[in-house]
C-alpha positions in Angstrom: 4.2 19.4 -3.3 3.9 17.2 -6.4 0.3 16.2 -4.9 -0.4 19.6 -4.8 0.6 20.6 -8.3 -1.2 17.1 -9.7 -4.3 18.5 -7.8 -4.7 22.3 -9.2 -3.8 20.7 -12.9 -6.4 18.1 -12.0 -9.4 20.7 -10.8 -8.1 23.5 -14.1 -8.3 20.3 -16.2 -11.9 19.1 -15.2 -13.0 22.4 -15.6 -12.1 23.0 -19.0 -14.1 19.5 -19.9 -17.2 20.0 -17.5 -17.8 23.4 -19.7 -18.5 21.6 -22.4 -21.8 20.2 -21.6 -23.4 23.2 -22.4 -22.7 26.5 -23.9 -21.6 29.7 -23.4 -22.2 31.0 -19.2 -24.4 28.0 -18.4 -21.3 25.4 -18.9 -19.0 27.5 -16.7 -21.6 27.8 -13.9 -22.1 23.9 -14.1 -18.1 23.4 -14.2 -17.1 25.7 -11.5 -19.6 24.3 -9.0 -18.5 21.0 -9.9 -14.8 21.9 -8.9 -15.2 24.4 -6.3 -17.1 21.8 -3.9 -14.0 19.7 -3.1 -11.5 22.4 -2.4 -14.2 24.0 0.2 -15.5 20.7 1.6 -11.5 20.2 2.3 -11.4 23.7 3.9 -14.1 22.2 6.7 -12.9 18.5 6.7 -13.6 18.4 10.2 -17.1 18.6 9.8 -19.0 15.5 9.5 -21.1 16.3 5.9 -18.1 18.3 4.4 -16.3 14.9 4.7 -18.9 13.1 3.2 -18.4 15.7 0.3 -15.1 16.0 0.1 -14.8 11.8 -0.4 -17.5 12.3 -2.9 -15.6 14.4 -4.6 -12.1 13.2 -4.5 -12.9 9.9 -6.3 -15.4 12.0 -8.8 -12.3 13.9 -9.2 -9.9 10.3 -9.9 -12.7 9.0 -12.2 -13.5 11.9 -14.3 -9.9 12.6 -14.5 -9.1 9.0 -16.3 -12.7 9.6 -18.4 -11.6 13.0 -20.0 -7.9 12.4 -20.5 -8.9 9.0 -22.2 -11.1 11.2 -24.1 -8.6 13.6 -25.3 -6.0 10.7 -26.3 -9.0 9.2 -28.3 -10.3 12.6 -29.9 -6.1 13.4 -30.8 -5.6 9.9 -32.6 -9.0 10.7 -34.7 -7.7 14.2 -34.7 -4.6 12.6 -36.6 -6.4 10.6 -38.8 -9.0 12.3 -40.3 -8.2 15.6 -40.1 -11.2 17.3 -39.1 -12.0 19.0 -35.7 -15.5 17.2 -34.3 -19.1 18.7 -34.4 -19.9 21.1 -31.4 -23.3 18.9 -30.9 -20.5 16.1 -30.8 -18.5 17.6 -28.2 -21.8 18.4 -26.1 -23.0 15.2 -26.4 -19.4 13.7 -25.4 -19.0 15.9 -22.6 -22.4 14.8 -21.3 -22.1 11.1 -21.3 -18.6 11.7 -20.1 -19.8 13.8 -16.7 -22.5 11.2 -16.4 -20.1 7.6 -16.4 -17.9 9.7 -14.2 -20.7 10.7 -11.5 -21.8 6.7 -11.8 -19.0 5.3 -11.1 -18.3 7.3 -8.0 -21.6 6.3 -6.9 -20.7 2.9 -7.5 -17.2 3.0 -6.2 -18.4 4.9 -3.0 -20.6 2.5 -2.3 -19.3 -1.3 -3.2 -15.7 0.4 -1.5 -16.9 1.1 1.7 -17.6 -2.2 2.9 -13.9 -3.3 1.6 -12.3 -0.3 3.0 -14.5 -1.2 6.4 -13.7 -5.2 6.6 -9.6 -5.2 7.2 -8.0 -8.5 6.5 -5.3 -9.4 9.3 -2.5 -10.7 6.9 0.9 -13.1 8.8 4.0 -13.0 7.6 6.7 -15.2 8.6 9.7 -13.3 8.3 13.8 -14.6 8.9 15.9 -12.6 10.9 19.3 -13.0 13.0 17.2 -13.7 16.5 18.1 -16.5 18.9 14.5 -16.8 19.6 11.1 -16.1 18.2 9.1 -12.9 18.8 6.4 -11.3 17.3 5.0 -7.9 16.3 1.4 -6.4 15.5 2.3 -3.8 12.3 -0.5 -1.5 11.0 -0.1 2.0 9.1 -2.4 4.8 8.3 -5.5 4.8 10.5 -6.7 8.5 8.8 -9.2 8.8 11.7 -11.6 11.5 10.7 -15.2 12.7 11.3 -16.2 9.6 8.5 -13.9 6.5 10.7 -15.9 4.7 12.8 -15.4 4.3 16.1 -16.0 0.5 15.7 -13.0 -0.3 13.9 -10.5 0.8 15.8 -12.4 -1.2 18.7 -11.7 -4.1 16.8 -8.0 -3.2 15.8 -7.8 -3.4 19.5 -9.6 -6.5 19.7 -7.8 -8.2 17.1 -4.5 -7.0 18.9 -5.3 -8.4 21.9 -6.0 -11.6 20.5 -2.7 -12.0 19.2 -0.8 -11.3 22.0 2.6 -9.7 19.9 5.2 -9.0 22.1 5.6 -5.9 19.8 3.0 -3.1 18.4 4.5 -1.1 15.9 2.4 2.0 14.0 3.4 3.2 11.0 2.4 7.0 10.4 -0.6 8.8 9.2 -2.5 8.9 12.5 -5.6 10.8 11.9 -6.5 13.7 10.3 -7.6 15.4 12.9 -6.0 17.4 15.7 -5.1 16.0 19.0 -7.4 18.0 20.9 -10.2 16.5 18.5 -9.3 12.9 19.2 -9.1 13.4 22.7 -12.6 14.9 22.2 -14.0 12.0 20.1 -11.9 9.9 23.3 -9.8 8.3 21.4 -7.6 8.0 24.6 -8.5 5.0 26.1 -8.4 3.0 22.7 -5.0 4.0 22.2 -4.0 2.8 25.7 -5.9 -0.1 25.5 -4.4 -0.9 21.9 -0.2 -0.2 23.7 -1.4 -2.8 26.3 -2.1 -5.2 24.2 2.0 -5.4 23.6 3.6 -7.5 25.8 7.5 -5.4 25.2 6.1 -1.9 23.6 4.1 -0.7 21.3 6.4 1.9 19.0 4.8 4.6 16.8 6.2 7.1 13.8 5.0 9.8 12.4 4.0 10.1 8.6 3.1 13.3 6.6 -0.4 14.0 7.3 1.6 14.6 11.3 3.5 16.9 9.3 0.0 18.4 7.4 -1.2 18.8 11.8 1.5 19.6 13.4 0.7 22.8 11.2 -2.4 23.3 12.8 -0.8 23.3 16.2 -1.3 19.4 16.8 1.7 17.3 19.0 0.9 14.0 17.8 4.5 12.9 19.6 3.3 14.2 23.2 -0.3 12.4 22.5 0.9 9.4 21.6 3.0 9.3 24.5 0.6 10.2 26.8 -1.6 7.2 25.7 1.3 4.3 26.0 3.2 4.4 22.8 6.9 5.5 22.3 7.2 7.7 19.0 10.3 7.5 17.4 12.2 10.8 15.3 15.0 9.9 14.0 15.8 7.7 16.8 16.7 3.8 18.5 15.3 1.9 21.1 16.5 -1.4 21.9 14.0 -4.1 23.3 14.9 -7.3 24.5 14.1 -8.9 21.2 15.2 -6.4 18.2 16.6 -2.5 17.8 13.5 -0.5 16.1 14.6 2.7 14.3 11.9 5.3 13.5 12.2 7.7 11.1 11.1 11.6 10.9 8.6 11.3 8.0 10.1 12.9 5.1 7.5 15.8 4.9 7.5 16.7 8.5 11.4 17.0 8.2 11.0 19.3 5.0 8.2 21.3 7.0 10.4 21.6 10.5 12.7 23.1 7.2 15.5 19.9 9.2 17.5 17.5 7.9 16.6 13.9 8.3 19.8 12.1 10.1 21.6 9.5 8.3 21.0 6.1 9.1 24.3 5.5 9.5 23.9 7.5 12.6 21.1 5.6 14.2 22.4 2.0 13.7 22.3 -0.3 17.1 25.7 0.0 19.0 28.1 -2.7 19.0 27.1 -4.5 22.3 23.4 -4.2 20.1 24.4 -5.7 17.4 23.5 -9.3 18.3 19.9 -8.2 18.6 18.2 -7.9 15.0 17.3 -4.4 13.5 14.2 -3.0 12.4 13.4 -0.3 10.8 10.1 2.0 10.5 9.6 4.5 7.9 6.3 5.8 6.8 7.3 6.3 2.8 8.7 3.8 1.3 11.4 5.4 -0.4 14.5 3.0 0.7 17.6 4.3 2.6 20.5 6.5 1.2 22.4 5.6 -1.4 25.8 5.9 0.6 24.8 4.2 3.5 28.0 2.4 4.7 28.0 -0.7 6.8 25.2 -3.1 8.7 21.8 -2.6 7.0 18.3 -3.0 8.8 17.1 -6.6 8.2 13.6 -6.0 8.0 11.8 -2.5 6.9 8.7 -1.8 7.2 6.1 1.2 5.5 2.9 2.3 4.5 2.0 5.4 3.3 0.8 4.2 -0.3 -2.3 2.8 0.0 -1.5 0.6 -2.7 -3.1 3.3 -5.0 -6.5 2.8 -2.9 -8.6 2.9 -5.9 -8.6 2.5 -9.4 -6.8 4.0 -11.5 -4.3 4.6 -8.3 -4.4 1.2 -8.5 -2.4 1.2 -11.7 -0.8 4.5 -11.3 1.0 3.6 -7.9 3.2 0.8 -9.6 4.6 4.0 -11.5 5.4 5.9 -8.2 7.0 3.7 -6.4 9.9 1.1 -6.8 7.6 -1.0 -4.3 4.2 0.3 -3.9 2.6 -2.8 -1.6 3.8 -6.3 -0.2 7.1 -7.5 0.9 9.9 -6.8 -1.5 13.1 -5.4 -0.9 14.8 -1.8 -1.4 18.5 -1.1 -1.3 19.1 -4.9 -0.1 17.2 -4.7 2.5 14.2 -6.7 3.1 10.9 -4.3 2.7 7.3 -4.7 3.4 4.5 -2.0 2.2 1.6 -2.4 4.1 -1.9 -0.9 2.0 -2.8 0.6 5.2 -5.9 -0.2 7.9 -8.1 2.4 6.5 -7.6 5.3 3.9 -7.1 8.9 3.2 -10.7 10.9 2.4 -12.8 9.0 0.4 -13.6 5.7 2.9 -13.7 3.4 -0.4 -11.4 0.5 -1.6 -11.4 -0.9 -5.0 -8.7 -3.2 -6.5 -6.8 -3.0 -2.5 -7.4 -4.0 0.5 -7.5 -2.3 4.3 -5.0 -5.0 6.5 -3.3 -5.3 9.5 -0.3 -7.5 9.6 1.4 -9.9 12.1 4.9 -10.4 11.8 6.4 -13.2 13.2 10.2 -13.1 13.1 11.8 -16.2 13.3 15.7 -17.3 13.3 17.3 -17.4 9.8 19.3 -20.3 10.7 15.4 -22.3 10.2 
């Protein structure tokens, strides 16, 4: 919802400064088509070129956005100091060099942040748990397969999977943004086995909000998921030989199924579990309740932020969240933010990375 509100300030906004580069009817014409394309290239988002539009648009939208508020702080400080509103053939000429930086470096950033958004990095992580013995786990968060995702990378995902032989593979939310009826159609199927295959124990999948955004649209991300070799945790535990996993109802699907989310409390491994560590999967990484009595996860793991994707999310996302990438901790337990293996609209990656992450747990007595 605060996205959404962020959004329509952020098209009203533009707007108002794209007028300016000329005057009177022409300005209007030149600003509303400049704002109207990414709201309608949304509307058809399934369609290959509207895509290709709407991830124009979404980082002209960022860029301009941080031009013309930067603007507005510098035009209020000279404001301040000298008193004296600014020559309308200043304004024009402002408002003109302003559109065309912001149009340049979304041509730039579209296309140096492709290849970084394309190449993931496979990151390891060695992290201390109360195990008897090692074990391992393949973790990787929002795939956001759409008509602009090729094909080819999730081929390798699998690829790289397989070569690692984990005894766990564990998703973290933000599937696609597609319907399950289209991925089935692009035959996505037989990746998605092949990629639960590559687990030697089980391959263990939440949802995140863009399955909330779906399951809208009539999309059962749960029942496809299953159908193609993961397990999908809601608000529920499954023990393995090696660690409990607990996967949470994304936040936004629980305020969109108008449900509570269950307290943690009430998913904790039982005692005869106990011995066996506990992980936790949440898509946002927004820590667990305040009141939560008793045994805390010892490892969590997210996604969800991107790790602000591109600048200035970049900068902004340290302001969002208490731990908006890496491994940190919230509510004393031991976090880690994953930046995702791909990204939401715009395929481009500047100032973060696309990774997938192997985890491999290992006694805390070492």
């Amino acid at each position: 919802m605060i996205f959404f509100f962020i959004l329509i300030f952020g098209v009203f906004f533009l707007f108002f400064n794209v007028r300016m580069v000329a005057p009177g009817i022409k300005g209007s014409v030149i600003a509303g088509i400049s704002v109207i394309l990414l709201p309608i290239c949304f509307l058809f988002r399934t369609s290959y070129f509207a895509s290709l539009g709407m991830s124009f648009f979404a980082v002209w939208l960022a860029e301009a956005l941080f031009l013309y508020i930067l603007w507005w702080i510098i035009r209020g400080i000279r404001r301040a100091v000298v008193k004296k509103p600014l020559d309308r053939r200043v304004e024009i000429s402002v408002a003109r060099l302003l559109l065309f930086v912001s149009v340049l470096l979304t041509v730039i950033f579209r296309i140096a942040g492709a290849g970084t958004n394309e190449n993931f990095h496979v990151r390891e992580f060695k992290i201390a748990v109360p195990t008897e013995k090692e074990f391992t786990a393949v973790f990787f968060s929002d795939l956001h397969i759409d008509p602009l995702f090729k094909r080819e990378k999730m081929e390798r995902i699998v690829h790289v999977s397989d070569s690692l032989h984990p005894d766990l593979v564990l998703f973290g939310g933000d599937f696609s943004d597609v319907v399950d009826s289209t991925l089935s159609a692009w035959e996505y199927d037989f990746l998605v086995q092949k990629l639960a295959a590559t687990a030697k124990m089980a391959a263990i999948a939440i949802d995140g909000n863009h399955e909330g955004f779906l399951e809208r649209e009539g999309s059962d991300f749960k029942k496809w998921m299953q159908n193609n070799g993961f397990v999908v945790l809601e608000d529920s535990t499954v023990c393995t030989p090696f660690a409990c996993i607990t996967g949470r109802v994304d936040h936004s699907v629980a305020k969109m199924r108008a449900v509570e989310r269950k307290p943690l409390f009430d998913l904790r491994p039982t005692a005869e579990e106990s011995r066996l560590p506990w992980l936790l999967l949440d898509h946002q990484p927004r820590g667990i309740e305040e009141d939560h009595p008793g045994r805390r996860p010892d490892f969590a793991m997210s996604g969800h932020t991107h790790n602000g994707q591109f600048f200035p999310g970049t900068i902004i996302i340290d302001w969002v969240w208490r731990l908006a990438y890496g491994l940190g901790e919230l509510d004393q337990v031991k976090w880690l933010v994953s930046s995702g293996v791909d990204s939401w609209g715009p395929p481009v990656r500047i100032g973060s990375d696309t990774e997938l992450l192997f985890l491999r747990f290992v006694p805390d007595r070492l």
